[in-house]
N, C-alpha and C positions, 0 to 999 in steps of 0.2 A: 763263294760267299761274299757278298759285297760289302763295304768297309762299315757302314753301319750296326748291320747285324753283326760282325766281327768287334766292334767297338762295344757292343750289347753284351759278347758273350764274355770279353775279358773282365768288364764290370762284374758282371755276379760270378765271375770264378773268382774275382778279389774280396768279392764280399764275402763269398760261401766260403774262402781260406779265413775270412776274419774272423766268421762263426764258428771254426771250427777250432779254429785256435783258441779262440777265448774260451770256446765251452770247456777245453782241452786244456787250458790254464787253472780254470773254475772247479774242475772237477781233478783235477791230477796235483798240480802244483802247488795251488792253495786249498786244495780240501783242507789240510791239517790244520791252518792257520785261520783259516772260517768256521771248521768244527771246534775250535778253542776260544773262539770268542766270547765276552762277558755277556753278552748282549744276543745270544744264537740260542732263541725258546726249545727248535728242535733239539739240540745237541743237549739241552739243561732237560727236555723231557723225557727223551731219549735216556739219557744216564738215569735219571732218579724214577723211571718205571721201571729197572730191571728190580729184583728183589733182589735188596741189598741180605748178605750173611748175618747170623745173630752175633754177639757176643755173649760167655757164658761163662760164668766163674763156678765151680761146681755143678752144682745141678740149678744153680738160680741166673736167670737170664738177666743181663744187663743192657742189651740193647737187642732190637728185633723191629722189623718190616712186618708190616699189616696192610689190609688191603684197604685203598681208599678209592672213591666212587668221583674221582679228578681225573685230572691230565699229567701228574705223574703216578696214577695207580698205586704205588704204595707210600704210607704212610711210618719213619721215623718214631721208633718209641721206647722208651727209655723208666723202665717199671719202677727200678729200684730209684731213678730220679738223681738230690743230690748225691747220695751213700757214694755213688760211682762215678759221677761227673768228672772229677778231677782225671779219671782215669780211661772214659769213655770218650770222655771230650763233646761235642755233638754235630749233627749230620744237618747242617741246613740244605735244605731242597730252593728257598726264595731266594737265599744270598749266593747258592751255588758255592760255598765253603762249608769247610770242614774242621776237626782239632783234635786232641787227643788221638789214640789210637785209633776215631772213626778216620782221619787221616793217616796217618801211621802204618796203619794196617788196610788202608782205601782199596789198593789192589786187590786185595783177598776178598774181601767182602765185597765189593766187586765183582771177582770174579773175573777182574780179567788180569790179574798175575800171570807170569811165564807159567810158575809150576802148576794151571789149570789148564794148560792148553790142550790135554786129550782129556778133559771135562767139556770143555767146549765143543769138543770135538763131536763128543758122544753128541751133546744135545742138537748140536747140528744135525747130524744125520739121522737121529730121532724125533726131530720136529718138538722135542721138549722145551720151554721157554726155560732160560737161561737164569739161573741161581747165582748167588754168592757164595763162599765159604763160607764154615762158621769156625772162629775163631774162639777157642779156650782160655783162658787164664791162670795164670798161677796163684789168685788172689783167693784166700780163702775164707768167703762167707761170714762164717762166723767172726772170724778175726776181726773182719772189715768192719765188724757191726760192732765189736768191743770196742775197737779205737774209736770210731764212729761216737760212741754216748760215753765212752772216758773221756774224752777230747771237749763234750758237750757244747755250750755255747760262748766257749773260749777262741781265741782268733789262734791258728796256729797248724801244726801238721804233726804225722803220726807216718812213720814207715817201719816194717814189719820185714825181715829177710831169714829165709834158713841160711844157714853160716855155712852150711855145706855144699849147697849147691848155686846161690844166689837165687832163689826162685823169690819173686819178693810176694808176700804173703798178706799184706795189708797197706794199701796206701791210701789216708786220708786226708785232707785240706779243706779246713773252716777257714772262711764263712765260701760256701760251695753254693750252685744255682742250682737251678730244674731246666736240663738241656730240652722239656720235652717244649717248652715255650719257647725256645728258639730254632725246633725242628718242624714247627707248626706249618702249615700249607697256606698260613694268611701273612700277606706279606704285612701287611700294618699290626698286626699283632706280634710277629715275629724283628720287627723293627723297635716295635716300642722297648719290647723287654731286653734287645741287645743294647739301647740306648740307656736305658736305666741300668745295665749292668755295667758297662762302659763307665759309666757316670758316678757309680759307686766310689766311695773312699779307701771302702775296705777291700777292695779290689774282688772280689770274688773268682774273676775269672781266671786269677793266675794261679798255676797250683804250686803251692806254696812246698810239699813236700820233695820238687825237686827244681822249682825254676821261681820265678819272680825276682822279688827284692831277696838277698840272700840277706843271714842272718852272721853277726859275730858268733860264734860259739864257748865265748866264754872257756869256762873251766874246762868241758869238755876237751880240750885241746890239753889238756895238761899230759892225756896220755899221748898226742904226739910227740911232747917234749920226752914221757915215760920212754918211750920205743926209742928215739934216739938216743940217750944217756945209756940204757942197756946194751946196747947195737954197740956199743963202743969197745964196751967189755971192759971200763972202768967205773961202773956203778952197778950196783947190786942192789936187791930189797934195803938192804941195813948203811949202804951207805949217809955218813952224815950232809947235812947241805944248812947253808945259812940262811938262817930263817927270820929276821927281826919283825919288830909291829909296824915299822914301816920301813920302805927301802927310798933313798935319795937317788933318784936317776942320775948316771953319768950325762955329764954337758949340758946338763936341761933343773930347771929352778922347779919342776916337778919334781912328785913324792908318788910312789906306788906302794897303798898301805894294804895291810888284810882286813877283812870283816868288821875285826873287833880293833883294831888297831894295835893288837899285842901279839908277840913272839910265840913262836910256833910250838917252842917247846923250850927245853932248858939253857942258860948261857946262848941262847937265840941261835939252835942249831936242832933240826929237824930231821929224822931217815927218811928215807926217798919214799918208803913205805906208810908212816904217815903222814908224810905232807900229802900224796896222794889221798889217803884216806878222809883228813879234814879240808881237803883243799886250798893248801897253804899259798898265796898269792907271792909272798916274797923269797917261797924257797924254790918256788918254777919261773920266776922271773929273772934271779941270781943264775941257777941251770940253765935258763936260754941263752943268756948271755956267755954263759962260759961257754956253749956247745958252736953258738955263732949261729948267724940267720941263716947261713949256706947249709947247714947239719941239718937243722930244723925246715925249711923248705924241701930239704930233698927228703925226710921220713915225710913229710905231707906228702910228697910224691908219690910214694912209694903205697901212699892208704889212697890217692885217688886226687890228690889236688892237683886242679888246675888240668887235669883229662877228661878231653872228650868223653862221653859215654851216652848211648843210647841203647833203649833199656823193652820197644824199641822207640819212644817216648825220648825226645831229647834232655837230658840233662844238666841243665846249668854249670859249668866248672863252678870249684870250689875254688876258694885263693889264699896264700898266703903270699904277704908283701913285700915285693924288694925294697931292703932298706940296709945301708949301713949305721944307723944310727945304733948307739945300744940302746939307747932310752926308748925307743920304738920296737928295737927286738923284745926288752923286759916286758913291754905293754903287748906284745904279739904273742910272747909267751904261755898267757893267762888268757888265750883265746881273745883279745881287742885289737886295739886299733885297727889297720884296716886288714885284719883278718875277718872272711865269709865264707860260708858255710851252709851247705842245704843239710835237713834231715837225711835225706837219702845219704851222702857222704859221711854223715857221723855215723849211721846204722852201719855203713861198710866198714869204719874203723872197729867198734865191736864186733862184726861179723869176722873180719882180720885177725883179730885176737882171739876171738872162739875157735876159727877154722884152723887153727896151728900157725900162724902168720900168713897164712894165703886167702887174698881178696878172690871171691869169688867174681865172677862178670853177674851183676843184678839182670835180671829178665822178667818181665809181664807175663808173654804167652807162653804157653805149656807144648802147645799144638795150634793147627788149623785142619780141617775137614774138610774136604768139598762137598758138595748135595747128596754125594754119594754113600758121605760118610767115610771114605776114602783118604787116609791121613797123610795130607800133601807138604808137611811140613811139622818138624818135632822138635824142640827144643835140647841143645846137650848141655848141661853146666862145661864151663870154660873157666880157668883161673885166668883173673884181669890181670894180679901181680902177686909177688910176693914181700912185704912190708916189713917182715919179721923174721928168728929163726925161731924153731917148733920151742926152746928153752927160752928165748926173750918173752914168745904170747906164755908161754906157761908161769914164767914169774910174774906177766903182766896180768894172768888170770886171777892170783893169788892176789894178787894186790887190790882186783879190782873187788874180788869178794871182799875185801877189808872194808871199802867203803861200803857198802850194804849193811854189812852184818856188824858194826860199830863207827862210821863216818856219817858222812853227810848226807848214803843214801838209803838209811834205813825204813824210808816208805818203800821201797821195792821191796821188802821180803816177802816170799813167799813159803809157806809155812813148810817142812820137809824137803825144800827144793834151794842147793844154791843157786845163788844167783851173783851175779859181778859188774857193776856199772860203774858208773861214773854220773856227777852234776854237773852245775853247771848253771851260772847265774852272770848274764852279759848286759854288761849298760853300753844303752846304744843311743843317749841322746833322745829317749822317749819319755813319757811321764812315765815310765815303770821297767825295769829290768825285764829281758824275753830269760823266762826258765827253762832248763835244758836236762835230759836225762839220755843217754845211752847204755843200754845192757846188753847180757845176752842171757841165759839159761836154757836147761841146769849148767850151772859154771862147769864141773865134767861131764859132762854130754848135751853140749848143745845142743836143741833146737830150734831158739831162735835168736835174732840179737834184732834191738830194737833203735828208734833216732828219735825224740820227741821234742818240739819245740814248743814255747805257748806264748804267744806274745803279749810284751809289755804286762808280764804277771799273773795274765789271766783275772778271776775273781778276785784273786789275793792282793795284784794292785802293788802300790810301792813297798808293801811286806813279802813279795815273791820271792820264790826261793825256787832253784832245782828240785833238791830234796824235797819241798813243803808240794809244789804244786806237780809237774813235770814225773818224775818216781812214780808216784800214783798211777799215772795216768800207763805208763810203762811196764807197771808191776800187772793191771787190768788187761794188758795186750798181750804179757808173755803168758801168765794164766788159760787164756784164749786158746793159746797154743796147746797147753801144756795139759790141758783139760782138767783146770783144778776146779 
């Protein structure tokens, strides 16, 4: 071979190694990082033509795949709309994101989770086009739809749990959108309405019953302070506590007064049982102080503050403050200063106290299915913690009936049926008080315990109240339940 054609052949054996490396890069190396691209039609039509799984709360469908005559073949839809949003979350096909449980749960619906992988299997070898899971809920229907129109056109949340197993049973958050206008197959229709939601004041797209702007909780907090003093094993229902119309904060030219600005009870000393009952501000502010912020953050702990928790929905921690100050313990005490709080956290506090003192672990899903119908996934209740001893939540029960059946929470009765909660009225620096109610019922045999918030008073405006507005609304979800 003379040096030329030799000089000929080394070139294209350098070229043909260049080609074959790159394709060999192109296709091995970086597939993963080229199929992930924001900007890669096939990998975005590819994924959103397989048929995503439904989601189904009972027998009523909340999210489901339909056929559409496009280039992702199936269409995003979402029947029940707002009712579930918060809890659906939605499936954008343009934006190529996701939220709520259609994230959460993306694998299953999907379809391409670990535990599908002899589903997959099957349809491989059957030439069957590849399904999703469908994914169940623990949410029940009806429930949804009480809280849903008690809650009405007030700004706030609603969460609903059995005390026994945490299955959570009702989760609502006004003011809530329609996912199906941001599941739409038109990108400028589907831009517009993410913009104008975005753009909103009242924020709509954050769900409020377990994440966004957290809330003070107010009174409600009083039964954290409740569980710590008994936990001690120096206070009882009948023990006495000081109670005046108003208290002088230590080291601070602040005053923290009650309601009415007068003593709780006689010679300005109150039992731990009714200042519970009437919600006495300066005999659980005096209490906090005695018990110390270290007592009192660790029984928060012990209901759920400030833990992780995904439900499978992530969870906002709740918080209470590190503070040495007492003047800021007294105000932490009565549920304020910078104490925060989701619905979902106060429900588990009542749930805690129905359950004998043990927090259950809250949960969404019930199950998941494969196409097979094949149940690839079940849910088991798990205790999260235990908060209480079975005689602390039982004196805490009795107590809390007290507030219902002659306190502050007398709009939650239900007729035949104990019931046990608590109120709850938090100023937080807005034109109106957010109102607060937690229960559970029937106070001896639980069913359910509930978290209700309403912001900034709801209708009722700077005359809010827990009891006035919040109870109602509480007393219509546990009913729900309870099939009154």
């Amino acid at each position: 071979m003379n040096a030329p054609v030799r000089r000929l052949s080394a070139v294209v054996a350098v070229l043909f190694l260049a080609l074959f490396g790159s394709s060999t890069f192109v296709q091995f190396v970086s597939a993963n990082a080229l199929d992930n691209r924001p900007g890669n039609a096939r990998t975005i039509y590819k994924q959103y033509s397989r048929e995503r799984g439904p989601i189904v709360a009972g027998k009523t469908v909340v999210a489901e795949s339909t056929p559409s005559d496009d280039l992702f073949k199936f269409q995003r839809r979402y029947p029940q709309g707002a009712l579930y949003a918060p809890v659906t979350g939605y499936y954008a096909s343009v934006f190529g994101s996701s939220t709520g449980l259609e994230s959460a749960m993306g694998p299953f619906l999907a379809g391409t989770a670990d535990q599908l992988f002899f589903p997959r299997i099957s349809d491989l070898l059957t030439g069957r086009k590849p399904q999703g899971a469908s994914v169940e809920l623990t949410i029940d229907p009806k429930v949804q739809r009480a809280a849903w129109d008690a809650l009405g056109d007030q700004r706030g949340a609603v969460v609903a749990l059995d005390p026994s197993t945490g299955a959570v049973l009702a989760m609502v958050s006004k003011p809530s959108y329609d996912p199906n206008k941001l599941a739409t197959h038109s990108q400028s229709a589907a831009q517009k309405a993410y913009n104008r939601l975005l753009a909103a004041t009242t924020k709509p797209l954050s769900n409020r019953a377990i994440a966004g702007d957290l809330y003070p909780p107010g009174s409600t907090f009083k039964l954290i302070d409740t569980a710590a003093a008994l936990s001690t094993g120096k206070y009882h229902a009948d023990s006495q506590l000081s109670a005046p119309g108003v208290l002088d904060l230590p080291q601070s030219t602040a005053v923290l007064p009650n309601d009415d600005r007068q003593p709780c009870g006689p010679n300005n000393q109150v039992s731990l049982a009714d200042a519970l009952r009437i919600s006495c501000n300066t005999a659980f502010a005096n209490l906090g102080m005695t018990l110390g912020s270290k007592a009192l953050a660790d029984q928060a702990e012990k209901f759920g503050f400030g833990r992780p928790l995904q439900i499978p929905l992530t969870v906002t921690p709740s918080s209470f403050p590190q503070t040495a100050s007492q003047a800021q313990v007294a105000q932490a005490s009565i549920g304020q200063f910078d104490v925060r709080a989701t619905p979902m956290q106060m429900a588990m506090v009542a749930a805690g106290v129905a359950n004998k003192g043990v927090v259950m672990q809250p949960y969404l899903v019930s199950r998941v299915r494969s196409s097979d119908l094949d149940v690839v996934y079940q849910a088991q209740p798990t205790a999260f913690s235990t908060a209480v001893s079975p005689e602390v939540a039982a004196e805490m029960t009795t107590m809390m009936e007290g507030v219902v059946e002659s306190g502050t929470g007398t709009r939650a009765q239900i007729p035949g049926v104990k019931v046990a909660g608590k109120t709850g009225t938090a100023q937080h620096g807005g034109p109106a008080p957010d109102a607060w109610f937690t229960a559970f019922a029937p106070a001896d045999n639980p069913k359910v315990a509930v978290g209700v918030v309403v912001e900034n008073g709801g209708s009722a405006g700077e005359a809010a109240s827990g009891g006035a507005v919040a109870a109602p609304i509480a007393r219509q979800v546990m009913e729900a339940v309870l099939g009154q």
